[in-house]
FIROFI-297027 format. One record per residue: residue number from 1; chain; x, y, z of N, C-alpha, C in turn. Coordinates in pm, whole numbers, plus 50000, padded with zeros to 5 digits. Example, Ala and Ser with C-alpha at 12.3 -4.5 7.8 and 13.67 -1.06 7.14 Angstrom:
% residues 2
n;chain;npx;npy;npz;capx;capy;capz;cpx;cpy;cpz
1;A;51319;49431;50780;51230;49550;50780;51320;49670;50780
2;A;51285;49775;50708;51367;49894;50714;51290;50003;50787
***
This chain:
% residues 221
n;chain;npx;npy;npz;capx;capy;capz;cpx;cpy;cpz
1;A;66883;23625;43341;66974;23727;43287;67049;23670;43167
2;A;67054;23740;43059;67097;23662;42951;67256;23684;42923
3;A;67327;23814;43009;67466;23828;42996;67548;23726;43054
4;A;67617;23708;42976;67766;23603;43019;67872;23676;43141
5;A;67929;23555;43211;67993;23632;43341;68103;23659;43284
6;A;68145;23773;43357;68251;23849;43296;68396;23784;43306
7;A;68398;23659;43356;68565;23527;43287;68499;23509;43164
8;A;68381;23486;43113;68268;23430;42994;68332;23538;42852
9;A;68268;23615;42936;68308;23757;42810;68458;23822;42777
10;A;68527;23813;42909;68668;23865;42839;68760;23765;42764
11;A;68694;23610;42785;68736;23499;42712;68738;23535;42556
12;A;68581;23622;42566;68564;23594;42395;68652;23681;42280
13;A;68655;23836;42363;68698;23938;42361;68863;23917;42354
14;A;68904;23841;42432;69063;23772;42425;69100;23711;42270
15;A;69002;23609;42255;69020;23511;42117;68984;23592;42028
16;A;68910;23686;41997;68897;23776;41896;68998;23875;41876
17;A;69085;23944;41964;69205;23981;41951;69343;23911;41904
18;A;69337;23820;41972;69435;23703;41910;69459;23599;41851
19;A;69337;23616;41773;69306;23552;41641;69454;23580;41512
20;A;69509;23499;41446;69585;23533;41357;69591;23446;41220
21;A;69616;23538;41091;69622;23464;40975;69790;23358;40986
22;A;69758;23228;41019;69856;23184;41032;69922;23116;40901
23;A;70053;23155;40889;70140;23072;40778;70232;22977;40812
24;A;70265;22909;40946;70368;22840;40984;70287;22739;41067
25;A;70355;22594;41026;70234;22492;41057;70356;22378;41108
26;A;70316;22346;41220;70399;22231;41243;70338;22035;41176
27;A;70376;21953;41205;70332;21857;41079;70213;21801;41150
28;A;70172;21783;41242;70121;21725;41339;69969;21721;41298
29;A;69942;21615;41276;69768;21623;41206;69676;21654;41340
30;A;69546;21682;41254;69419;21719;41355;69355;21607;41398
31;A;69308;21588;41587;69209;21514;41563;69116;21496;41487
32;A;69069;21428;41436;68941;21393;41366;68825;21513;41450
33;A;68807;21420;41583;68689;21487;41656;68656;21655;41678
34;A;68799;21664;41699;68881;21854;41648;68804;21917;41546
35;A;68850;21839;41473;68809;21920;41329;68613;21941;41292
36;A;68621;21827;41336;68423;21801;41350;68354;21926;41403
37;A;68405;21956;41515;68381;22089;41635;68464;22196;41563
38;A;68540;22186;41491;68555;22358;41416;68431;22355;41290
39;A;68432;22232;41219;68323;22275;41111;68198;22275;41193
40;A;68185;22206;41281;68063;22229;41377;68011;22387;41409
41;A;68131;22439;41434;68114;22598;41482;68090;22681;41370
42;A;68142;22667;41220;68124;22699;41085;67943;22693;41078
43;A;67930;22596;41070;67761;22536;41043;67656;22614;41151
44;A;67723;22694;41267;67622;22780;41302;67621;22935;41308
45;A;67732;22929;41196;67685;23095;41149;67605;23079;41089
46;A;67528;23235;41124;67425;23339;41060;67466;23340;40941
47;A;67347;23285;40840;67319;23347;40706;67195;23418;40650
48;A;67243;23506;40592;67108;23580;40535;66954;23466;40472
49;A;66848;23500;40521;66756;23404;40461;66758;23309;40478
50;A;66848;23249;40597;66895;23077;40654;66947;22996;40513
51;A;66997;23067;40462;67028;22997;40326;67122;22940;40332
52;A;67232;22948;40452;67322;22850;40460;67397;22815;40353
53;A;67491;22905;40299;67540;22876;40139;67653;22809;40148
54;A;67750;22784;40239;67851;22728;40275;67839;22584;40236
55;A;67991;22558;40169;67966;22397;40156;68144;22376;40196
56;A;68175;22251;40215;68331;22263;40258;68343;22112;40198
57;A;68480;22123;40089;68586;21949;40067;68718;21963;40151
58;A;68728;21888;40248;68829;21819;40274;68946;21825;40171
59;A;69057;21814;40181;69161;21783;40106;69199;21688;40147
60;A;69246;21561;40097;69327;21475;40197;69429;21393;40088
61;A;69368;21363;39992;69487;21335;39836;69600;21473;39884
62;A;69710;21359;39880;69840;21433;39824;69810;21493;39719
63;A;69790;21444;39621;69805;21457;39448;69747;21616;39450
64;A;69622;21643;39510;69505;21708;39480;69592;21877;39592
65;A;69657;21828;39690;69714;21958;39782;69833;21976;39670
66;A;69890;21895;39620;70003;21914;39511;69961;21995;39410
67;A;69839;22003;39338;69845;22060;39309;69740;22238;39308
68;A;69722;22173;39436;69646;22316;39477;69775;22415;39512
69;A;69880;22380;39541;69962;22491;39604;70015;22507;39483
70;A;70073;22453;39351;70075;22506;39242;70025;22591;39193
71;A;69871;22571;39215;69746;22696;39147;69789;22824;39277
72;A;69806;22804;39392;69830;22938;39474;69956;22972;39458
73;A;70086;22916;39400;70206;22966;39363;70193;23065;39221
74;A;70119;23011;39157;70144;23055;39001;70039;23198;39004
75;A;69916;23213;39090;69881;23337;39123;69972;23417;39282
76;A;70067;23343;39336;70128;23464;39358;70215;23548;39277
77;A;70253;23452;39157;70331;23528;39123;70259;23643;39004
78;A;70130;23612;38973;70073;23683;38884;70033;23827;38982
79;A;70026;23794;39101;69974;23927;39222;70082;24002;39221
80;A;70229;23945;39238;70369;24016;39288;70362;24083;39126
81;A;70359;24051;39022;70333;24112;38860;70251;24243;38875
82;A;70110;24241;38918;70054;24360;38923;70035;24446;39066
83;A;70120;24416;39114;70202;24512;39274;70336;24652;39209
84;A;70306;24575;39089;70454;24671;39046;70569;24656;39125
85;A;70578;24839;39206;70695;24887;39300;70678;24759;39419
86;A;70623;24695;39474;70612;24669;39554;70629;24454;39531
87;A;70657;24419;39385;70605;24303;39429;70797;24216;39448
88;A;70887;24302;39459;71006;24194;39506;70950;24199;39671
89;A;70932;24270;39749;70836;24306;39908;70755;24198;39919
90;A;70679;24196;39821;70528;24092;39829;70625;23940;39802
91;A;70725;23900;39735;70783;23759;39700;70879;23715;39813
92;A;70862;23818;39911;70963;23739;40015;70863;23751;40139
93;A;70748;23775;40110;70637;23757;40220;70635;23564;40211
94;A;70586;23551;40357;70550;23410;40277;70363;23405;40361
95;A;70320;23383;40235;70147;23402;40201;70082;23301;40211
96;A;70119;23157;40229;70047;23087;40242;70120;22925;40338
97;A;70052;22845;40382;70089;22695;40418;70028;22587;40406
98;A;69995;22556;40240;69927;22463;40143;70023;22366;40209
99;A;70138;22336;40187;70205;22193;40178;70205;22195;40348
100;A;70254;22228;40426;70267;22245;40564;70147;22183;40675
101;A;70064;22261;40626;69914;22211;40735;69834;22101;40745
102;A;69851;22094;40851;69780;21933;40891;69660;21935;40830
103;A;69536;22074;40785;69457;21989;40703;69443;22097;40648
104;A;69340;22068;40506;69367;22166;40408;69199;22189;40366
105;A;69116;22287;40417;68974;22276;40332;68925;22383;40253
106;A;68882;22330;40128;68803;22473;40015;68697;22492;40090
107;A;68673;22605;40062;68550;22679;40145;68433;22746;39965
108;A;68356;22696;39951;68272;22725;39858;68124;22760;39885
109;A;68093;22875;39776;67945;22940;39829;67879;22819;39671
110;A;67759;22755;39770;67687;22669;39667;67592;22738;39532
111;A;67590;22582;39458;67525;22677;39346;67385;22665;39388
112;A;67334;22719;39274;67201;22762;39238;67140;22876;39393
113;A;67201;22951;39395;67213;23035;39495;67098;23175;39437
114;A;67097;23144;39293;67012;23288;39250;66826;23250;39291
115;A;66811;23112;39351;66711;23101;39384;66645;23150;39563
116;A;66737;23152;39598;66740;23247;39744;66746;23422;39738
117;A;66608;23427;39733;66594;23567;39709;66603;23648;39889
118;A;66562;23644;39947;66527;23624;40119;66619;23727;40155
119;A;66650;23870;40143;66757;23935;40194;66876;23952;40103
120;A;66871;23908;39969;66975;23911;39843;66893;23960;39733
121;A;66818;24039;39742;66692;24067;39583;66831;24196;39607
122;A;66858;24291;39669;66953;24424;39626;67093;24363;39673
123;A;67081;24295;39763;67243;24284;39789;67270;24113;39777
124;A;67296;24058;39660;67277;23941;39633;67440;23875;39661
125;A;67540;23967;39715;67670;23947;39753;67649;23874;39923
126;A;67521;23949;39958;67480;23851;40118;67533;23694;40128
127;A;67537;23629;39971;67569;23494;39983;67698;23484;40075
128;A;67789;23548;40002;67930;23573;40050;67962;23612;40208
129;A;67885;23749;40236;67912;23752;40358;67881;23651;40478
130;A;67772;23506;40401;67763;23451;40552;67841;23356;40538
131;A;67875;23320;40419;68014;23182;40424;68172;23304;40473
132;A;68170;23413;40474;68285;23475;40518;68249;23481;40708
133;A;68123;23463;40751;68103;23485;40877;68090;23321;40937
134;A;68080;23191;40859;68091;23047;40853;68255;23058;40893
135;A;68369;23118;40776;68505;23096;40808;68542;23187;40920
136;A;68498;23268;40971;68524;23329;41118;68531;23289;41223
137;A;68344;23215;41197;68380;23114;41323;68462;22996;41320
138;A;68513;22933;41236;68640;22831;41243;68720;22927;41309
139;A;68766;22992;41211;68884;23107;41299;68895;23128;41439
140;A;68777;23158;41495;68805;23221;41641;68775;23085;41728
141;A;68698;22974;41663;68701;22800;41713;68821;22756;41749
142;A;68891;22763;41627;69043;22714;41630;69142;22801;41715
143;A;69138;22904;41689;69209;23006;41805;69216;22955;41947
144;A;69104;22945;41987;69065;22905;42135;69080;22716;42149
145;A;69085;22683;42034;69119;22521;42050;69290;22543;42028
146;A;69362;22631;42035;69511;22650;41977;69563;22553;41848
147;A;69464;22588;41737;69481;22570;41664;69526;22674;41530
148;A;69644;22696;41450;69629;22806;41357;69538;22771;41231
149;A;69506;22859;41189;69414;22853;41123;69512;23011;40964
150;A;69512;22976;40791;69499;23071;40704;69421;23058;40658
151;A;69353;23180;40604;69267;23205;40469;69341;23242;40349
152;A;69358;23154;40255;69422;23196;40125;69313;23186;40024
153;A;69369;23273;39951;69258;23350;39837;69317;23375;39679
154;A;69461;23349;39750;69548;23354;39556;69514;23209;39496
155;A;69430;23251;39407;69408;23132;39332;69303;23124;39220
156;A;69305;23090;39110;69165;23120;38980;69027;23043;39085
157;A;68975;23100;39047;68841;23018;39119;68811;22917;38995
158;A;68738;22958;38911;68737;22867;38797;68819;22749;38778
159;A;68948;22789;38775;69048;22649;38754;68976;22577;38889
160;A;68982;22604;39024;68984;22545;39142;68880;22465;39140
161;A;68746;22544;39069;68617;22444;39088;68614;22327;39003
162;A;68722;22356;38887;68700;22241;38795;68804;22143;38821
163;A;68891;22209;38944;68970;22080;39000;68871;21966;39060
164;A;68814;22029;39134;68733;21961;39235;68616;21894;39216
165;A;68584;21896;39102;68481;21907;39006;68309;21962;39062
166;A;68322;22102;39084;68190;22165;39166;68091;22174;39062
167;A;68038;22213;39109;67877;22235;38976;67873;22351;38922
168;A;67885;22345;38798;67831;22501;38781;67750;22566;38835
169;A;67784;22691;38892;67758;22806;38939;67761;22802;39114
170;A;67909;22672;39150;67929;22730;39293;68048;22767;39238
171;A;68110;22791;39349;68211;22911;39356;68336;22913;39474
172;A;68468;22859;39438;68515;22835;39550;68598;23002;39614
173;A;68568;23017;39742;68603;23117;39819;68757;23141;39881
174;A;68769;23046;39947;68845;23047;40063;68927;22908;40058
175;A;69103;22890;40077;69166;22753;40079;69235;22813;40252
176;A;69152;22741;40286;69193;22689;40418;69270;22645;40500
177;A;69384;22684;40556;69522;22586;40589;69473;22574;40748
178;A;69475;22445;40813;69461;22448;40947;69530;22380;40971
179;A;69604;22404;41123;69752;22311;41218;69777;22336;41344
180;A;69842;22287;41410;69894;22329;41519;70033;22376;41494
181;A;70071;22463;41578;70177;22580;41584;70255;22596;41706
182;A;70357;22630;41644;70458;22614;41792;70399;22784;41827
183;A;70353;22849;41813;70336;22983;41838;70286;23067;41754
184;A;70187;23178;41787;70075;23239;41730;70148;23357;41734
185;A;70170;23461;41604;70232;23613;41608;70153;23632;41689
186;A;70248;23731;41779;70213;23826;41847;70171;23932;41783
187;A;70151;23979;41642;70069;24074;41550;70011;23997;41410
188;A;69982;24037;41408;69910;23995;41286;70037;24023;41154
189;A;70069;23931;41082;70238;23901;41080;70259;23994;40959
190;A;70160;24050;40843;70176;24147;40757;70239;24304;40863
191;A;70150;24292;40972;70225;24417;41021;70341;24364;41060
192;A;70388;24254;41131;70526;24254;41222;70647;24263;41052
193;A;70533;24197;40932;70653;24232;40838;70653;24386;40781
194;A;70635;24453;40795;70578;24583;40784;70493;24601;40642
195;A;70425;24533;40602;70347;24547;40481;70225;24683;40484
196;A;70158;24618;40613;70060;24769;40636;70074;24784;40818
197;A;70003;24866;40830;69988;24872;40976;69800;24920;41000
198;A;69726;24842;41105;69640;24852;41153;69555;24969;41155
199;A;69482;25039;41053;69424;25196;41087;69352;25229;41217
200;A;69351;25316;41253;69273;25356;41361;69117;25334;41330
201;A;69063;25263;41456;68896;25304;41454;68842;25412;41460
202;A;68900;25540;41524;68857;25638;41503;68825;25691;41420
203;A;68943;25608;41252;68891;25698;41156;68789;25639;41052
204;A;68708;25537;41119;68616;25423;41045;68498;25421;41086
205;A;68472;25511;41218;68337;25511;41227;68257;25647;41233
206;A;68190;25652;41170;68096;25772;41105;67987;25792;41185
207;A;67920;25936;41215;67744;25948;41315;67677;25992;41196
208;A;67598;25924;41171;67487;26015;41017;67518;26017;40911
209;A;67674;26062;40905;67669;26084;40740;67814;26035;40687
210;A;67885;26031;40618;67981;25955;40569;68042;26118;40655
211;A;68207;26001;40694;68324;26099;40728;68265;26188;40821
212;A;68131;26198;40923;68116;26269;41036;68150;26174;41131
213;A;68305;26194;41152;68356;26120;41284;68308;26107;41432
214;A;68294;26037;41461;68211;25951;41617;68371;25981;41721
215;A;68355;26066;41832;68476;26048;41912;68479;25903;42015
216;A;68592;25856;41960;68599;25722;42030;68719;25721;42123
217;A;68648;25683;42261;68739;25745;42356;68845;25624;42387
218;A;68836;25537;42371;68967;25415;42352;68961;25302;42259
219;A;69098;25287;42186;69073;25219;42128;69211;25054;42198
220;A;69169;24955;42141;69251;24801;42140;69404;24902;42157
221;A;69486;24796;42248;69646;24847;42181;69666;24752;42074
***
């Protein structure tokens, strides 16, 4: 029988709910062996065409987190600029934990990627979705290891790759903050700050044709 017993499954179903973009990091570094077993869990997502586009640097220079949270300060403030009405709201969010987290990793889709045709000849963005399904599984790894885990994304890509010095034509994705935490929101903390609130599934899933709503008889609280 190939189903998982049902302590198996509501385990998973648990950590996928209480998964959170974390910004508050206590100082406390990662095991080594820790961290091995979250990129471990990264390295067996599904990619389109096994192409495996994911590549990951470590941060561990001061110098180099110094000035990565510079490059994510100077695009928040270029984001809170084109928020308009909304960006004194967006400057007292706090969006990221570059200096804070016990470890810090770029998440980059590799180059020469236009040679992986395999499932990317029409949707050649596939690269992306499997290094976004690579940082998931850290996410829901670390969750269940009680570890927090952010994805930050304010930042030039360009400047970032030529920090790091990547090759032309990879591409950095994702800056990574991982730590341990005295405590995981109890919401996902854009809602507890009221930025957005959670849409309904009801109104996201379609039968046949766009906007022919599917009645969905319960949804998550």
């Amino acid at each position: 029988m190939n189903r998982f017993s049902n302590e198996e499954i509501a385990v998973v179903y648990k950590v996928i709910a209480e998964r959170r973009d974390i910004r508050h990091f206590l100082p406390d570094l990662i095991e080594p062996e820790l961290l091995v077993r979250l990129l471990n869990a990264a390295h067996l997502a599904p990619s389109v065409g096994f192409m495996q586009p994911w590549r990951f640097i470590r941060i561990s220079a001061p110098s180099l987190r110094t000035t990565i949270h510079q490059m994510v300060e100077q695009e928040r403030i270029n984001t809170a600029h084109a928020l308009g009405e909304r960006e004194d709201e967006f400057m007292r969010l706090k969006v990221e934990g570059v200096r804070e987290c016990g470890e810090l990793l770029v998440v980059a889709l590799m180059d020469r990627r236009e040679e992986h045709i395999f499932g990317r000849r029409t949707l050649p963005e596939m690269d992306l979705a499997s290094v976004a399904c690579a940082i998931q599984n850290i996410w829901l790894a670390a969750r269940a290891e009680g570890i927090g885990m952010g994805w930050v994304s304010l930042f030039d890509p360009e400047q970032l790759r030529l920090l790091l010095d990547m090759p032309a034509g990879a591409k950095p994705i994702a800056i990574l903050c991982l730590g341990h935490v005295e405590a995981f929101y109890p919401k996902p903390m854009l809602e507890l700050e009221g930025w957005a609130a959670r849409q309904k599934l009801q109104d996201m899933v379609y039968e046949n044709a766009w906007c022919n709503h599917v009645e969905i008889n319960r949804e998550p609280e």
